[in-house]
N, C-alpha and C positions, 0 to 999 in steps of 0.2 A: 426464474431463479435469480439470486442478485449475488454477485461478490463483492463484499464490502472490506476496505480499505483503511484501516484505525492505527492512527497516527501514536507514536509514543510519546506525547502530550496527555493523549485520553487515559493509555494505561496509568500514567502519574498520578492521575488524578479519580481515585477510587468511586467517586458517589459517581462521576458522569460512568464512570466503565459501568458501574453496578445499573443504571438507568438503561443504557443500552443494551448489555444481557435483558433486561426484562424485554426489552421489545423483541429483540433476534428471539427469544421464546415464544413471544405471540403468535412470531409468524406459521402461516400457516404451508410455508414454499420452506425448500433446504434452502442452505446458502454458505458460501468460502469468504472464510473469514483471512484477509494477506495485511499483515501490522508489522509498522516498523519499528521504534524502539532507540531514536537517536537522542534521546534527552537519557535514557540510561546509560547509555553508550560514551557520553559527554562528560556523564557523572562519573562512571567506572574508568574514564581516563585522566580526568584531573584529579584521582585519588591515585591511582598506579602513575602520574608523571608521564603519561604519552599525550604529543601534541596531538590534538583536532584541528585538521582543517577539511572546511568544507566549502567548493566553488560551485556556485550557482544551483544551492540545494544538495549538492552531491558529495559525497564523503570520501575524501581522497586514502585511500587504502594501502600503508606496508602490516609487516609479517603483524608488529603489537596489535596495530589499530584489528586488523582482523581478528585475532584470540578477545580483543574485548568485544568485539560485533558479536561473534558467534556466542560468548557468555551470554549478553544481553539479549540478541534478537532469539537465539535456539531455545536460553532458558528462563531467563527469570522472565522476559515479557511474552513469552511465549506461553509457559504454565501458567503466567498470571489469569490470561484469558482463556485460556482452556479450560481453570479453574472456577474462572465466571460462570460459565455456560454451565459447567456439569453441576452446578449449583442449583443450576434451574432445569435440572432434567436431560440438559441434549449431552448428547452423548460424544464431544469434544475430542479430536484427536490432534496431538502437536506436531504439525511436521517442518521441519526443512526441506530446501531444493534437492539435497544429496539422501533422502530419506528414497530408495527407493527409484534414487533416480526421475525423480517428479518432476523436477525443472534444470536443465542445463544449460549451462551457458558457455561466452566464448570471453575470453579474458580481453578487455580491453584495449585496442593499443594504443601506445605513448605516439601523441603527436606534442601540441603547444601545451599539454599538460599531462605528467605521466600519472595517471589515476591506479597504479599498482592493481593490489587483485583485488577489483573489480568487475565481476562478470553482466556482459547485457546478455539476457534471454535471447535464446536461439529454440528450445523447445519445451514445453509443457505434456506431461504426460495426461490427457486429458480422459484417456481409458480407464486409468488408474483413477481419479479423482472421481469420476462418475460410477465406479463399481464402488468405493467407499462412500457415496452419497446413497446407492442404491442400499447400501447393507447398512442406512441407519445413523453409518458416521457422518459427523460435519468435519472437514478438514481446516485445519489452524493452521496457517502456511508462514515461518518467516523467510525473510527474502535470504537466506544461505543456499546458495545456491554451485552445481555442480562443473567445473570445469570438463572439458573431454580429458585431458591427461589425471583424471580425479582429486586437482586443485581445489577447494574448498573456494569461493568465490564472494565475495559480497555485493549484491545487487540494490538497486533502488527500490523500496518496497512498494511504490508506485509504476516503474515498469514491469513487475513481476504481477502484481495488481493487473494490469492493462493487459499481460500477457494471457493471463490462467483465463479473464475472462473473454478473450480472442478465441481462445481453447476450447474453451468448453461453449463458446456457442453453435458450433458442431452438434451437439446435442440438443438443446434449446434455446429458446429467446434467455440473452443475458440484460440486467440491467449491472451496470457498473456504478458503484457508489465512493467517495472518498468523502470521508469522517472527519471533520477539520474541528476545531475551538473555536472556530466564526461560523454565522450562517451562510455561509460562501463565499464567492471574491465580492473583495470588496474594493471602491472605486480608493474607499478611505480604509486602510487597515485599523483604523483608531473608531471609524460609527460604523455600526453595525445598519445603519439607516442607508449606507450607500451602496446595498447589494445588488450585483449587476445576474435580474434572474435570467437573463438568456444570454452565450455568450457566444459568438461566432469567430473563425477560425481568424478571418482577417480583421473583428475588432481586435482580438488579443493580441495581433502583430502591433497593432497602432498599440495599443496602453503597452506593451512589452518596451518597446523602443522609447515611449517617452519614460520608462523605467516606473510605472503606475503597477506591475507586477513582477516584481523580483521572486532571489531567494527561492524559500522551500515551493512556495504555487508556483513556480515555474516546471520542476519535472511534472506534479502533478497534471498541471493543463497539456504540458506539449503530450502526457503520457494517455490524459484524457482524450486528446483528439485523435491519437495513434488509435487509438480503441472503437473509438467510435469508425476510422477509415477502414477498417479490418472484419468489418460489421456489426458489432453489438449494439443492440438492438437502441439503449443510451446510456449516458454517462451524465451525474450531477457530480458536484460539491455542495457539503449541507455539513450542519451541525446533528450530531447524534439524535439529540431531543427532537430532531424534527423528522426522524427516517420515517415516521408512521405518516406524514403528510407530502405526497405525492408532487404538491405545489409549493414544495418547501426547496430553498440555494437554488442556486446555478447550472442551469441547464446548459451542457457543452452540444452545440449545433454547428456542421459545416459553413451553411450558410444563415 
């Protein structure tokens, strides 16, 4: 089974969404679909007049910036791809973290940067997601997610990604997939010719530090190796077009 990771770059951009529904219908495995939705998110606040700021991938969160997440990631990019799939048969359902109580988390605390409500994952209800995989449903996950005092929380949809498949490999071998606009890391963000296919824990400390991987690939990889330490089974970076080929992006390895 794979859970697969779709950046709100992809929803933007309708033909590539509409390419990857057809494959996710090919398959012949279920699979959890966890999308984030920060270019809507970006959009729906330079039109309401709330500043974006985001440090090192991550979306610093007060009271506005969260009513625009939860618009964005619960609804409009949420139904968007729910709406893909049911398109093509599967039987798509939209969830949040607070849906059910499906993924909780713990509000972040303020040290050298107070990242407001923002919640990291403490649990995934991974009972739940496997009785709705058993009855048929695919689960649509955005990263809204449950505080314990029932704070609405906004997460990384990358750790919540890494999380659900931590979770659910309890029940089976997981592969872990995150959906980029490139064919994976790259050495050069600008050629697609410098894709680095195998990546190890400690080459990424080296290109990290000489600043060769910023920005949004950074939650994904530190979130990708979290995943793979936790046990699943692997974890790539790949462009959508290429989920049908096994030897396709960037394989995240230990060693």
């Amino acid at each position: 089974m794979i859970v697969i990771k779709i950046g709100g770059r992809l929803v933007e951009h309708p033909p590539l969404l509409e390419r990857l529904a057809d494959t996710l219908a090919r398959r012949p495995h279920p699979f959890i679909v966890v999308h984030g939705g920060g270019v809507l998110a970006d959009t729906l606040s330079l039109a309401l007049g709330i500043e974006t700021r985001v440090i090192g991938g991550r979306r610093v969160t007060d009271e506005a910036t969260l009513r625009v997440a939860v618009m964005a990631y619960a609804g409009w990019v949420n139904k968007t791809i729910v709406a893909a799939l049911q398109r093509r048969g599967i039987n798509a359902c939209g969830l949040s973290g607070c849906d059910g109580r499906l993924i909780t988390s713990t509000r972040r605390p303020a040290g050298e940067i107070d990242w407001g409500l923002v919640g990291d994952v403490d649990r995934v209800d991974a009972p739940a997601l496997a009785r709705l995989l058993a009855g048929g449903i695919t689960p649509v996950l955005s990263p809204i997610t449950l505080g314990a005092d029932g704070q609405l929380l906004n997460s990384n949809a990358d750790g919540v990604a890494a999380a659900v498949a931590a979770a659910m490999r309890e029940h089976q071998p997981i592969d872990l997939l995150f959906c980029l606009d490139k064919p994976g890391v790259l050495l050069d963000a600008a050629d697609p010719s410098s894709l680095i296919p195998r990546l190890t824990r400690a080459r990424y400390r080296e290109l990290h530090l000489a600043g060769a991987i910023h920005s949004g690939m950074i939650p994904k990889l530190d979130n990708a190796f979290k995943a793979i330490a936790a046990g699943v089974h692997s974890a790539r970076l790949l462009h959508p077009d290429d989920l049908g080929n096994p030897d396709a992006g960037t394989t995240i390895t230990e060693n």
